[in-house]
C-alpha positions in Angstrom: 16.5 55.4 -92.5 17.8 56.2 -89.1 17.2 58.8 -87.3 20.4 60.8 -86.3 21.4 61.3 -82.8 21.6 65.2 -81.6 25.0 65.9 -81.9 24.9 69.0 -79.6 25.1 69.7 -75.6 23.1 68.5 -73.0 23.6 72.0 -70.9 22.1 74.0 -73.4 21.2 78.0 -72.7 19.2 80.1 -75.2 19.3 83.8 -75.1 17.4 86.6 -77.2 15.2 89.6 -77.2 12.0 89.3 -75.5 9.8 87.4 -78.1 12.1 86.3 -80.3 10.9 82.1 -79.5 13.4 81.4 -76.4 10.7 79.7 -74.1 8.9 78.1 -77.3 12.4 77.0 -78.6 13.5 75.4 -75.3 10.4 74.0 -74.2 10.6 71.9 -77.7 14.7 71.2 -77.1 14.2 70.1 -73.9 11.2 67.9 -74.9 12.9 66.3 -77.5 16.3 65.7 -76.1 13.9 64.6 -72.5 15.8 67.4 -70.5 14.1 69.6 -67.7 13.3 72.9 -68.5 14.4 76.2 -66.4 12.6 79.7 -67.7 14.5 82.1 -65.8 11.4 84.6 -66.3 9.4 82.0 -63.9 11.8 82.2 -61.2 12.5 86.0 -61.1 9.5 86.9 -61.0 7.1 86.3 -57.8 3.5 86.9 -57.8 1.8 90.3 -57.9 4.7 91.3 -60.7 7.6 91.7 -57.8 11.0 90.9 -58.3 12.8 88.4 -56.5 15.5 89.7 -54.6 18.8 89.4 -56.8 20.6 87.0 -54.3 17.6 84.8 -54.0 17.4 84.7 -57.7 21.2 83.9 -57.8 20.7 80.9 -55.4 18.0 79.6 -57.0 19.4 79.3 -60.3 22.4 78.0 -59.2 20.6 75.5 -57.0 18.7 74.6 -59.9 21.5 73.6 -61.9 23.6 72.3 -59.6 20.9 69.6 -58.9 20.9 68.6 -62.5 24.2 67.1 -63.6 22.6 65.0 -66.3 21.5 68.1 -68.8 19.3 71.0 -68.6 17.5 73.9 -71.1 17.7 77.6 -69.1 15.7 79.8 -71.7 15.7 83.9 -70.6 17.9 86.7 -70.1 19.3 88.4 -67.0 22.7 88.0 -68.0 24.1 90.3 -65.7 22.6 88.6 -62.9 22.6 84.9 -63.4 24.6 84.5 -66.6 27.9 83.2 -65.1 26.1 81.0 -63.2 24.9 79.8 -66.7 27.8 79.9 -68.9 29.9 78.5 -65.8 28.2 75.0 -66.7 26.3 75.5 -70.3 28.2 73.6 -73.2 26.1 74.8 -75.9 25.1 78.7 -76.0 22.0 79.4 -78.8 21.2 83.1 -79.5 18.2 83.9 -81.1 18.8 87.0 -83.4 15.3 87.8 -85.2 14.7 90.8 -87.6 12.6 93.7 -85.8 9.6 93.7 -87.4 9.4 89.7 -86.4 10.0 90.1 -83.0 7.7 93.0 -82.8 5.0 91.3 -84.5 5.3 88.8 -82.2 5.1 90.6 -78.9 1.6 92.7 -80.3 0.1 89.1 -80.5 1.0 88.2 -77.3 0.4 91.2 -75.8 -3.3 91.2 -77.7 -3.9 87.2 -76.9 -3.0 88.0 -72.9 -5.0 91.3 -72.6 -8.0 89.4 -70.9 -5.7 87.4 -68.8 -3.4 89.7 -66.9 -5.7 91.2 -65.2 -7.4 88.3 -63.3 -6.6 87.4 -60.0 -3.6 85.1 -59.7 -2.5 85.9 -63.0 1.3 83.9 -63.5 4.0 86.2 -63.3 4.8 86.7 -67.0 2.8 88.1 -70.1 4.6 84.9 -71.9 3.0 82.9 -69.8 
């Protein structure tokens, strides 16, 4: 038996709530389909928890996707910062809608499993990460 090619995009952008798999569903899309990877939580945020400033952020992104022409994931949220940018160029749009309780569940474990990590020094910029 043959394996099926994936019949979707090769710009693909995954939104949802904050723990409902987006990073953990595009790092395994982007593996499988051998696409690079943007988290948009990795480029807004700069160290010590600070915000990039929203123009930067802007650039960036659209840098970042500009430069790849042959496919991309973009996994986070900030719609109404970069999500133009996004959609502008994204050919398949995934939302992840998750029950509640999931999603909650969810963030107390990763909230629990990165207790003893946020607070050492150079920390990455994210509790998902």
């Amino acid at each position: 038996m043959t394996r099926a090619e994936p019949t979707g995009g090769r710009r693909i952008a995954i939104y949802g709530s904050t723990g409902s798999g987006k990073s953990s569903l595009g790092a395994e899309a982007a593996r499988r389909l051998g696409l690079p990877q943007l988290d948009l939580d990795v480029v807004h945020w700069l160290p010590g928890w600070e915000e990039k400033p929203r123009e930067q952020f802007r650039a960036d992104v659209g840098e970042w996707l500009d430069a790849r022409a042959g496919g991309w994931v973009c996994t986070g949220n900030y719609i109404s910062i970069v999500g133009d940018l996004v959609m502008a160029q994204a050919d398949t749009v995934v939302w992840l809608r998750l029950p509640f309780p999931l999603v909650f569940l969810r963030l107390l474990r990763r909230t629990w499993m990165s207790l003893p990590k946020i607070f050492e020094p150079g920390y990455p910029r994210t509790l998902s990460h």
